[in-house]
LOFI-80520 format. One line per field, with one value per residue (C-alpha): residue in one letter; z, x, y. Coordinates in steps of 0.05 Angstrom, whole numbers, plus 5000, padded with zeros to 4 digits. Layout:
<markes>
rest <- a, ...
z <- Z, ...
x <- X, ...
y <- Y, ...
</markes>
This chain:
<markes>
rest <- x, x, x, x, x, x, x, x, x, x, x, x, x, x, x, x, x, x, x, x, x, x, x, x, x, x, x, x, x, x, x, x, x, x, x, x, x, x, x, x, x, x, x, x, x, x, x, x, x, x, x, x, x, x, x, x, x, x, x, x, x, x, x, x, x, x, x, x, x, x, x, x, x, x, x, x, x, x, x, x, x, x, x, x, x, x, x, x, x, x, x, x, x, x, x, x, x, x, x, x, x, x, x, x, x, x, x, x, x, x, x, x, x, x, x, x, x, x, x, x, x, x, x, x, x, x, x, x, x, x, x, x, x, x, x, x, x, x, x, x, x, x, x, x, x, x, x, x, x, x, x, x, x, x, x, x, x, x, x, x, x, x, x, x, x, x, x, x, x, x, x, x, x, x, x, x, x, x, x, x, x, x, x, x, x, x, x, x, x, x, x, x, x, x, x, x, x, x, x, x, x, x, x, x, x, x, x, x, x, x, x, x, x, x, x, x, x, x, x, x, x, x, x, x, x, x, x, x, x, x, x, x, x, x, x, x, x, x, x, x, x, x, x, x, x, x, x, x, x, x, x, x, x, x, x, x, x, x, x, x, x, x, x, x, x, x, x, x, x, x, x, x, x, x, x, x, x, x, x, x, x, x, x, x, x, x, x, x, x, x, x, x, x, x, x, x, x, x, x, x, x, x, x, x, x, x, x, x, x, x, x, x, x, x, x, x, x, x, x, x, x, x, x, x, x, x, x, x, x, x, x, x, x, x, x, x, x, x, x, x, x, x, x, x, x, x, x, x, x, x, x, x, x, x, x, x, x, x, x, x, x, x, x, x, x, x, x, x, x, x, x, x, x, x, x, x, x, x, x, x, x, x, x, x, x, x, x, x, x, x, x, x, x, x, x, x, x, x, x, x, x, x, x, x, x, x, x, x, x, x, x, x, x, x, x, x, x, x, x, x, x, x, x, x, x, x, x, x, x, x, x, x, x, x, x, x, x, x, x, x, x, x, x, x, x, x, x, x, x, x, x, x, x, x, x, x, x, x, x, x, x, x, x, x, x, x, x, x, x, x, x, x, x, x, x, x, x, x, x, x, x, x, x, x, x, x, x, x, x, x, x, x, x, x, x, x, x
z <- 1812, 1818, 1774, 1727, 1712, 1653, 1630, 1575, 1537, 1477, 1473, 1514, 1572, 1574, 1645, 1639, 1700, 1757, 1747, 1749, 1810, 1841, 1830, 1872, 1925, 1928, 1926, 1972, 2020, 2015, 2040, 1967, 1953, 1903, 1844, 1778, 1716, 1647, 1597, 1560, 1580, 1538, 1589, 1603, 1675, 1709, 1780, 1805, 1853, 1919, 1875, 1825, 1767, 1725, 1714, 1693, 1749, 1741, 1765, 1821, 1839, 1822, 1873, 1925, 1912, 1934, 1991, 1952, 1937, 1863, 1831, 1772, 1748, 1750, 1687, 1648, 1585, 1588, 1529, 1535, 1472, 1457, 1385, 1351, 1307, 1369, 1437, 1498, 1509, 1577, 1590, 1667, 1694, 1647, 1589, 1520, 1486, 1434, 1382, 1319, 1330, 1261, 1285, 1360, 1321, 1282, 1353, 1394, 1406, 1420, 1483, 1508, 1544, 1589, 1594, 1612, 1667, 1707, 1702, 1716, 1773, 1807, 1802, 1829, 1899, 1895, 1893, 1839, 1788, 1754, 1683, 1651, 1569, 1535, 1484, 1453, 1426, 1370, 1323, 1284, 1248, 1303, 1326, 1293, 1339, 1389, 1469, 1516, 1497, 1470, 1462, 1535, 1554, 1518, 1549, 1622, 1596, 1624, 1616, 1595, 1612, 1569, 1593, 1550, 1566, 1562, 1580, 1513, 1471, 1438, 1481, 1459, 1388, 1415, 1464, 1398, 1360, 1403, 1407, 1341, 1310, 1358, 1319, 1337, 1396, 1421, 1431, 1481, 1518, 1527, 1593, 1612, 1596, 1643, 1635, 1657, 1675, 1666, 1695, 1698, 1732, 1710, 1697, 1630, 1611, 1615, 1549, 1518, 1565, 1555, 1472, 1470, 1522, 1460, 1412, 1446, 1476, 1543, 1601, 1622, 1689, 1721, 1711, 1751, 1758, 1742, 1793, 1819, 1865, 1879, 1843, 1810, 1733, 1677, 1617, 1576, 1545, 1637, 1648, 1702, 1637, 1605, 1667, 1669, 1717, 1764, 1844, 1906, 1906, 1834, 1819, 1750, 1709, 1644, 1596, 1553, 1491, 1527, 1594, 1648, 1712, 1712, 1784, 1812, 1830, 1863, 1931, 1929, 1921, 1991, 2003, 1993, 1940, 1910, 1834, 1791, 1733, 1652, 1620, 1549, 1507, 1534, 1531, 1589, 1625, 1666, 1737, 1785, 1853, 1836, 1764, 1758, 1700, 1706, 1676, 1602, 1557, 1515, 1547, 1482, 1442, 1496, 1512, 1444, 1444, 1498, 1461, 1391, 1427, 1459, 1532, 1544, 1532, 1594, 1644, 1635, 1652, 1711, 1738, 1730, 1773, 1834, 1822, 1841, 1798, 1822, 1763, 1774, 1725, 1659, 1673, 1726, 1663, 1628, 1682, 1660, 1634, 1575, 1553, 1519, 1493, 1459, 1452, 1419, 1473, 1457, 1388, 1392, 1397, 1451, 1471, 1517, 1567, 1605, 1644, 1710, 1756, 1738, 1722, 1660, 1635, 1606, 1576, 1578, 1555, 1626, 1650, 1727, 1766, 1837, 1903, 1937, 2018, 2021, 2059, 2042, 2064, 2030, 1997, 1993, 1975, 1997, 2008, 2058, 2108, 2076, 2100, 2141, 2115, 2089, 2038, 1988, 1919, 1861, 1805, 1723, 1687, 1627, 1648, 1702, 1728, 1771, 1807, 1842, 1900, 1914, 1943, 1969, 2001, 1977, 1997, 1945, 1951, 1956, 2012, 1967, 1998, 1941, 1928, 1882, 1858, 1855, 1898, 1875, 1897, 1888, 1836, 1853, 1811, 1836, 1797, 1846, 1830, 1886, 1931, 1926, 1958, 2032, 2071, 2104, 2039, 2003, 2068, 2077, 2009, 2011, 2067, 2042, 1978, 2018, 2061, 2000, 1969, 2030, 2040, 2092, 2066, 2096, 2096, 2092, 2155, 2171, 2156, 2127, 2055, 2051, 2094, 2047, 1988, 2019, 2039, 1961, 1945, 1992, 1967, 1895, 1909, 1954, 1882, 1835, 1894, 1898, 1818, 1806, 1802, 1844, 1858, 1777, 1775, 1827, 1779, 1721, 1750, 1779, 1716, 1672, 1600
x <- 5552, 5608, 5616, 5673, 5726, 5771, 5839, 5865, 5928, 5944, 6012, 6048, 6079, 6034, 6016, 5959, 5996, 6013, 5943, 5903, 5935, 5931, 5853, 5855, 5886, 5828, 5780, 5801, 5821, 5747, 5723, 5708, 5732, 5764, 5802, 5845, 5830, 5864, 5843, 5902, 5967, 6042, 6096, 6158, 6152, 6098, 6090, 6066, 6005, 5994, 5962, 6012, 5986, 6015, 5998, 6028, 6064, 6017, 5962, 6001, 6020, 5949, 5926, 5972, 5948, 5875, 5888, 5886, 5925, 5945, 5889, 5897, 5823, 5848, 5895, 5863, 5902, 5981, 6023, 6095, 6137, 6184, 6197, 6185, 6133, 6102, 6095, 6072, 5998, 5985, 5903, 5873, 5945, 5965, 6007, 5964, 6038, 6068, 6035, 6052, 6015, 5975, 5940, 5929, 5895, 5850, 5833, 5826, 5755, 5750, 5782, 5728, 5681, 5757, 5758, 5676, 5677, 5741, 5702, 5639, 5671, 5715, 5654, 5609, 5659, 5677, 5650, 5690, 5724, 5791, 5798, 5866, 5874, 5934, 5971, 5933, 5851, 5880, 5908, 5849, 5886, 5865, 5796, 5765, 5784, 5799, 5785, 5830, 5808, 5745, 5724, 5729, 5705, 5641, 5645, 5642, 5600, 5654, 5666, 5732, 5787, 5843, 5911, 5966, 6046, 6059, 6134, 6142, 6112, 6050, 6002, 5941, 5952, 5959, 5893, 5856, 5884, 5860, 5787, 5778, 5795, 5740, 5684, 5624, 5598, 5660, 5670, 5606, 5653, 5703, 5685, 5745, 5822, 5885, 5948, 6005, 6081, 6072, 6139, 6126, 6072, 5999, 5983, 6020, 5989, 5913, 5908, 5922, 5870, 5812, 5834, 5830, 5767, 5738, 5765, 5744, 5676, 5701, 5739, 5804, 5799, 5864, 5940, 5986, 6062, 6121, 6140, 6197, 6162, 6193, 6135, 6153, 6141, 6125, 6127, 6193, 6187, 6201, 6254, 6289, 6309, 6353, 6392, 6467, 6487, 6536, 6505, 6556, 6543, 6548, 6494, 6490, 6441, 6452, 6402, 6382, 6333, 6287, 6294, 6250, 6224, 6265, 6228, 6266, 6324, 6279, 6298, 6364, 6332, 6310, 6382, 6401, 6445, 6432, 6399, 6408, 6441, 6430, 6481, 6468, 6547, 6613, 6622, 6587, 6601, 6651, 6664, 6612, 6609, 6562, 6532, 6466, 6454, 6375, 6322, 6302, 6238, 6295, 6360, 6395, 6381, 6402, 6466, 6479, 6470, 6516, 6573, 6562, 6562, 6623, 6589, 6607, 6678, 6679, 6631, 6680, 6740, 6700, 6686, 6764, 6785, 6738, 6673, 6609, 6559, 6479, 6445, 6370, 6331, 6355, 6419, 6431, 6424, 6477, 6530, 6534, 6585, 6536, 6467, 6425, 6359, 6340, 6267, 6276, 6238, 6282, 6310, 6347, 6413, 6470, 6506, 6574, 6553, 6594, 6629, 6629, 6589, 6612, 6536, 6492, 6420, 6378, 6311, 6242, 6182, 6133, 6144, 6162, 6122, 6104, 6117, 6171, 6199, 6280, 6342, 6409, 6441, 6511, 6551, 6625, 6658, 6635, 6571, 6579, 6547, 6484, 6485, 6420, 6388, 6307, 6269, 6207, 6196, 6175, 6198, 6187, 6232, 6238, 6293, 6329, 6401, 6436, 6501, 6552, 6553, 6478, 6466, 6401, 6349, 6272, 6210, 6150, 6071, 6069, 6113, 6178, 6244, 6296, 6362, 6371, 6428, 6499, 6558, 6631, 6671, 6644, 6592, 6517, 6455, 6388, 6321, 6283, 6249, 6240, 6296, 6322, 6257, 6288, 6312, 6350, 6387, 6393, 6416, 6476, 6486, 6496, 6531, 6587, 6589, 6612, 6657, 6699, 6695, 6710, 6648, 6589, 6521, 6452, 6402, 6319, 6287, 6285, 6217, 6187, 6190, 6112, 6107, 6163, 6115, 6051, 6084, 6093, 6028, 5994, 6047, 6018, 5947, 5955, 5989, 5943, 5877, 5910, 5916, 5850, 5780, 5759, 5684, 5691, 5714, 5663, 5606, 5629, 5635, 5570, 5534, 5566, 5552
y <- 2126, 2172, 2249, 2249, 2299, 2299, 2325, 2325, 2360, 2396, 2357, 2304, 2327, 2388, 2372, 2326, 2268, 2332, 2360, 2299, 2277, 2355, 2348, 2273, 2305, 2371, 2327, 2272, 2337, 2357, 2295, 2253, 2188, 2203, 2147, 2163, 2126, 2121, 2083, 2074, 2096, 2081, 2083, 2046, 2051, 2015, 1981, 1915, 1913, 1882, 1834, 1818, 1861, 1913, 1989, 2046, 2091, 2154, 2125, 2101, 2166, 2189, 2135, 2155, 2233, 2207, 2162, 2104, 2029, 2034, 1989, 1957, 1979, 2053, 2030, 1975, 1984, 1996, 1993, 1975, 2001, 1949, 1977, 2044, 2008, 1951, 1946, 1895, 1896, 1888, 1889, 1891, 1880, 1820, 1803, 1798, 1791, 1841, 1869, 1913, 1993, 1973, 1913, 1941, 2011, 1956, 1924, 1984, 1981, 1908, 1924, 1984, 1928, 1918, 1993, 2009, 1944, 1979, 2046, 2029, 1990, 2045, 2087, 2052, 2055, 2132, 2199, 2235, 2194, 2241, 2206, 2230, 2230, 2213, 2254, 2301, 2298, 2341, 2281, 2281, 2212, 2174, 2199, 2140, 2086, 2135, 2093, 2148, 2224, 2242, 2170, 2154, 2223, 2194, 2133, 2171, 2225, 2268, 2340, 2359, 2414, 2418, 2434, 2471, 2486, 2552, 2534, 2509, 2563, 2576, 2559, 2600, 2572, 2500, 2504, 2543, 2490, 2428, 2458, 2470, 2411, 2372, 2355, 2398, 2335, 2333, 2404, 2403, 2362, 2410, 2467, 2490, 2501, 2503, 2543, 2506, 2512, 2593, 2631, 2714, 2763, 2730, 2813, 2804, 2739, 2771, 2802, 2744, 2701, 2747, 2744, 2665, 2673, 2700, 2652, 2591, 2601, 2568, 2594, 2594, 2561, 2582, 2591, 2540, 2565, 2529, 2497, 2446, 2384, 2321, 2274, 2220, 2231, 2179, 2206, 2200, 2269, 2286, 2344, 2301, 2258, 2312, 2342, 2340, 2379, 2350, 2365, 2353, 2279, 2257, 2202, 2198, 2147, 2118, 2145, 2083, 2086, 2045, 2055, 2041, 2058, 2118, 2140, 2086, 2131, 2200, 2169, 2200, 2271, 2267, 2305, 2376, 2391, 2326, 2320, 2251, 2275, 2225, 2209, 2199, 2195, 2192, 2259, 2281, 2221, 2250, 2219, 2194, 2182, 2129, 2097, 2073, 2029, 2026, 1978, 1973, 1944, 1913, 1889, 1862, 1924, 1975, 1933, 1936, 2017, 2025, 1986, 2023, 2087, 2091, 2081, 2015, 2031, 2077, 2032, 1985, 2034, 2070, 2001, 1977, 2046, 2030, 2062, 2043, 2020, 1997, 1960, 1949, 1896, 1905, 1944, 1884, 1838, 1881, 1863, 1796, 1756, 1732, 1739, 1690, 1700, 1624, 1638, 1707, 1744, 1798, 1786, 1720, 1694, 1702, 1771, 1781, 1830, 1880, 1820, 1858, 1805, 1724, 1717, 1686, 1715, 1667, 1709, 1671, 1674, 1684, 1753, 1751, 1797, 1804, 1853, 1826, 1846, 1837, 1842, 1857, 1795, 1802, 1856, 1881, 1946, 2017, 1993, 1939, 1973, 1960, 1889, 1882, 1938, 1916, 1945, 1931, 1932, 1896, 1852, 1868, 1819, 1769, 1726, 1703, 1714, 1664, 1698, 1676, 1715, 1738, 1800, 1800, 1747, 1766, 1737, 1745, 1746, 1671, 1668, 1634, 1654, 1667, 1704, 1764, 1800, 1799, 1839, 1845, 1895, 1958, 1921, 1915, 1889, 1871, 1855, 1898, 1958, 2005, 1989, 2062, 2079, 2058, 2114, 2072, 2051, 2116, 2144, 2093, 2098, 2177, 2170, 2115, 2171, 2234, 2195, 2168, 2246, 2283, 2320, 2331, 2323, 2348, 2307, 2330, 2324, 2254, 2225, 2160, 2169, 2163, 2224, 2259, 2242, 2260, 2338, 2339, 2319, 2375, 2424, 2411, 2415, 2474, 2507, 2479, 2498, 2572, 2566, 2550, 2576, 2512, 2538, 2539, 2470, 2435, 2475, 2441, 2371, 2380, 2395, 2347, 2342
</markes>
């Protein structure tokens, strides 16, 4: 049976995703087989396995950090918020259906037999399992029923570090904070915190390290840098979400309430001088050189936000000038002519949509999901030299979309041959996820998008785009390695509980 290692955060977005999968990749690069696991993770971006299931995207990049196939046992819970008050319960890669956050906090621990069977099972196949929390262990309001901090950390026996931003301020109060509100089991738990995202000369910081050393009768285990790496992040709190600054090549993405999959579009920062700018009101919508509308949890209502907030209103006069707009999944939906949602998957009734494909979106009830190889078979405008180019993804829809003029030709895990998409003019929408992650395509597109503007681009060495990711991946566990008191780290795993 595998040792476990856990992390946990004194806030969202403290760090808890990059550190996790820095430890797979020490450990795998030691010679362990290593797997991630979280219990329970809320996200809006999620992936579809070679076996048509669905998990959240940081343990896919967790999985890929330790050699691994994303596996839907490294993610048995994911919750998809459809609502600020519900969201989809998907358990062990499957749709439960939706459910309001009152009745899933009665339920929670109905669903810890799902939870202990994908642990016990991962662990029984690897060395080192590297169990990520969610949140923070510090909201005290939910330690009753709690299945994804200290609850699972009891489930794994576990011992714990806890990892605090220092970016955002107050980090000594937030990691004194987080240990002292653990009851006095949990505590034993916790051996170890993490400084992360620190900028400055670590000679400054040690004062205050030796002063919460002797607050919090643990140590501090190390003090990772802020630094910038091209891994794909899932949380919706991510930096990438809020920049606005326009690069060489402007590829700007409309920043929806509920959007999703948001990592779809890191393909294009394969190329100097390139950063995918959010757009999130008219004001800084400025001009493109190509729009991204991207997926959503909730079509209707996000369609909706886009007319009430002005941001339909210039979509609609970008498109009718010539530019480019790539719509993946739910912003694909939004192209439509109309929208109708009889079963009130999301809401009910019929919507016009932005009318910029002759298409119709009929939502249904089954969720279509599977990994899907495809080929550009058709396409017009600035893009047409796509045609031919192949990629894989995966599809995450409600609904289907019957176009016209189809763009691409798929073929799924059962072997069915269908068309996707729709082309017109300088128009695009597909239902697959992952298609930006074709060099091949991002390069073409690039390409197409400093001819029209004039302008050379350089592109990053040319490599595979799995060889791109794995150099980040060893350029984060070298920092978090160098960052670390490792010998520390391998003592406390080692000892447990």
């Amino acid at each position: 049976m595998a040792q476990s290692i856990m992390i946990q955060g004194t806030t969202s977005n403290a760090g808890k995703s990059i550190v996790t999968a820095a430890l797979c990749r020490i450990f795998a690069q030691d010679g362990y087989k290593v797997a991630p696991f979280k219990s329970q993770n809320m996200a809006l971006n999620s992936f579809i396995t070679e076996d048509g299931l669905e998990m959240g995207r940081a343990q896919v990049v967790q999985a890929e950090a330790a050699f691994k196939k994303p596996d839907i046992r490294m993610n048995p819970i994911l919750l998809k918020p459809t609502s600020d008050k519900g969201s989809q319960v998907i358990v062990n890669g499957e749709v439960m259906g939706n459910m309001k956050a009152s009745h899933y906090y009665k339920n929670k621990k109905s669903y810890i037999p799902a939870i202990e069977a994908a642990y016990n099972s991962l662990a029984a196949e690897n060395d080192i399992i590297v169990i990520e929390g969610a949140g923070s262990p510090a909201e005290i309001n939910l330690r009753e029923n709690d299945i994804v901090n200290m609850g699972m950390a009891r489930i794994a026996a576990a011992p714990v570090l806890i990892v605090g931003d220092i970016d955002r301020g107050g980090v000594f109060a937030a990691l004194y904070g987080t240990y002292m509100l653990q009851t006095d089991e949990d505590k034993k738990y916790i051996k170890g915190t993490i400084i992360n995202k620190f900028r400055g000369d670590t000679k400054i910081l040690q004062p205050g390290i030796d002063m919460i050393e002797d607050l919090v009768p643990v140590p501090v285990v190390g003090v990772i840098p802020f630094a910038t790496l091209k891994i794909d992040d899932e949380d919706s709190l991510s930096e990438d979400l809020f920049h606005d600054q326009i690069s060489d090549i402007d590829i700007a993405v409309l920043r929806l309430p509920k959007i999703s999959n948001f990592t779809d579009f890191n393909g294009f920062e394969i190329f100097a001088g390139i950063k995918v700018r959010y757009i999130s009101s008219p004001k800084n919508f400025q001009e493109p050189d190509l729009l991204i509308i991207p997926g959503s949890k909730n079509t209707i209502s996000d369609l909706l936000w886009l007319r009430e907030s002005g941001l339909e209103a210039k979509v609609v006069r970008y498109a009718a000038a010539g530019g480019a707009i790539f719509a993946i999944c739910g912003g694909y939906q939004m192209l439509c002519s109309e929208l109708h949602d009889p079963l009130g998957v999301e809401g009910g009734g019929s919507l016009r949509g932005l009318g910029l494909i002759d298409s119709v979106t009929v939502f249904q009830a089954n969720k279509i999901r599977t990994r899907v190889t495809g080929v550009i078979s058709q396409i017009t405008g600035i893009f047409s030299k796509l045609a031919g180019n192949t990629f894989e993804g995966y599809e995450i829809h409600m609904g289907t979309t019957n176009s016209a003029v189809a763009m691409n030709t798929l073929t799924d895990l059962n072997g069915k041959v269908r068309s996707d998409g729709a082309t017109d003019g300088n128009i695009y929408g597909t239902y697959v996820h992952g298609i930006f992650d074709s060099e091949g395509i991002v390069t073409t597109i690039v390409s197409a998008l400093a001819d029209r503007k004039g302008i050379d681009i350089e592109l990053s060495p040319s490599v595979p785009m799995a060889e791109f990711k794995n150099r980040e991946y060893d350029k984060l566990a070298n920092l978090v390695r160098n960052s670390l008191d490792m010998e520390l780290i391998y003592s406390i795993l080692n000892e447990g509980v």
